[in-house]
C-alpha positions as CSV (number, residue, x, y, z in Angstrom):
1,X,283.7,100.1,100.0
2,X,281.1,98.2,102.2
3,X,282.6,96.5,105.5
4,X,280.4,93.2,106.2
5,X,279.0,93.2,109.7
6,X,279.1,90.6,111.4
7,X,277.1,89.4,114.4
8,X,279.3,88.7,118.1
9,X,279.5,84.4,118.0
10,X,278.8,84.6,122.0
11,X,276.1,86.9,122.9
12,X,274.4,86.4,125.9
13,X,271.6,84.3,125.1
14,X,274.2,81.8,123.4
15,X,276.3,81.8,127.0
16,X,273.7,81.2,128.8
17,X,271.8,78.7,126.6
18,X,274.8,76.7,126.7
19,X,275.5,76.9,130.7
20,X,272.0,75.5,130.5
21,X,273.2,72.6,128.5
22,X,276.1,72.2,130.5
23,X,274.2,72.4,133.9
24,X,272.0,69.6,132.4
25,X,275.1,67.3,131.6
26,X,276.3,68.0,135.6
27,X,273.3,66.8,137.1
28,X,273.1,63.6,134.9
29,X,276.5,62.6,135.8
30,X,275.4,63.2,139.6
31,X,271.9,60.8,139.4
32,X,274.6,57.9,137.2
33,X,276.6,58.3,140.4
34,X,273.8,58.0,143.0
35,X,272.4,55.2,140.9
36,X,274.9,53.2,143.0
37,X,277.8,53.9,145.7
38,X,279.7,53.9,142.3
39,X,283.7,54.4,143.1
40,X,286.1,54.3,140.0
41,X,288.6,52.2,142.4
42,X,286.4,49.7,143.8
43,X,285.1,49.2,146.7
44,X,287.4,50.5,149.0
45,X,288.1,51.3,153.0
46,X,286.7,54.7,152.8
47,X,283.3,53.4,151.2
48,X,283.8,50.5,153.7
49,X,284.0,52.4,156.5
50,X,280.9,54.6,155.5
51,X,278.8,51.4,155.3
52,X,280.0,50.5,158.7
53,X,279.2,53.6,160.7
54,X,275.8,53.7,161.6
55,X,274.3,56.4,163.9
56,X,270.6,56.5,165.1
57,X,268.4,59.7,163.1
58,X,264.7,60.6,164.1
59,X,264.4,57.0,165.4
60,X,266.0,54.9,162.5
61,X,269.9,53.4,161.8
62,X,271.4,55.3,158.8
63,X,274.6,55.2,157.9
64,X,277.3,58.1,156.5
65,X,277.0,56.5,152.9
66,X,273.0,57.6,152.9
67,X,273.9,60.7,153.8
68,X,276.0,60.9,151.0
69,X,274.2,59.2,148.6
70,X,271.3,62.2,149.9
71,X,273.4,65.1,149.4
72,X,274.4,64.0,146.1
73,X,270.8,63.5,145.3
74,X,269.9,66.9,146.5
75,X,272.5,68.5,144.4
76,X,270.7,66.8,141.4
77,X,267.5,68.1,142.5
78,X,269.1,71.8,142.9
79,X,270.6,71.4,139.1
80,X,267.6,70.0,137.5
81,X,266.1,73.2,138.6
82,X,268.8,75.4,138.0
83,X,269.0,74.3,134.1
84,X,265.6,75.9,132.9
85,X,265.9,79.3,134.7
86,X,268.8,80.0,133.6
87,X,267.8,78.7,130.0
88,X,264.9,81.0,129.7
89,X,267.0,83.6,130.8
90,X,268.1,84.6,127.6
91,X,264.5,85.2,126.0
92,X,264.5,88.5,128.8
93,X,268.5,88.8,128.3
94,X,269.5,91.6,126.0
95,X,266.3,92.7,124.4
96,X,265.1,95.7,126.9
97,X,267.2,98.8,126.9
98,X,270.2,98.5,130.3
99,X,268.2,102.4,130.7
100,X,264.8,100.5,131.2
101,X,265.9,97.6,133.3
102,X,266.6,99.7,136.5
């Protein structure tokens, strides 16, 4: 009698296709939130007080909420370019011999 084969559901292309995906979701829900100084309570002190504490940077007044509003937009940046390397990884995942890759 003939056992069907069946092929593993989560190979590695499939993880890391889908990590892709999911990197890709992260970094649109980071530019939605640096759209705006978006806070699900309102406005509150904390943003209040980051709008109010300006400092002087390479001769101009920014406040602590650019700076954040930056970082978060850097992080975006980072993701957006983290979603296609590790997308086309797969395509050189699993497909040489673990003897040839060293």
């Amino acid at each position: 009698m003939l056992r069907p084969t069946y092929a593993p559901c989560m190979t590695p292309s499939v993880f890391l296709r889908s990590a892709s995906v999911i990197t890709l979701l992260f970094a649109a829900g980071h530019a939605m939130g640096a759209v705006d100084s978006w806070s699900p309570s309102g406005e509150t002190a904390v943003l209040g007080a980051m709008r109010s504490f300006h400092f002087d940077v390479m001769g101009t007044t920014r406040t602590y909420l650019d700076f954040y509003l930056g970082f978060g937009l850097y992080i975006t940046v980072l993701l957006l370019l983290q979603a296609p390397s590790s997308g086309s990884s797969p395509r050189s995942q699993g497909k040489t011999p673990p003897s040839r890759v060293r």
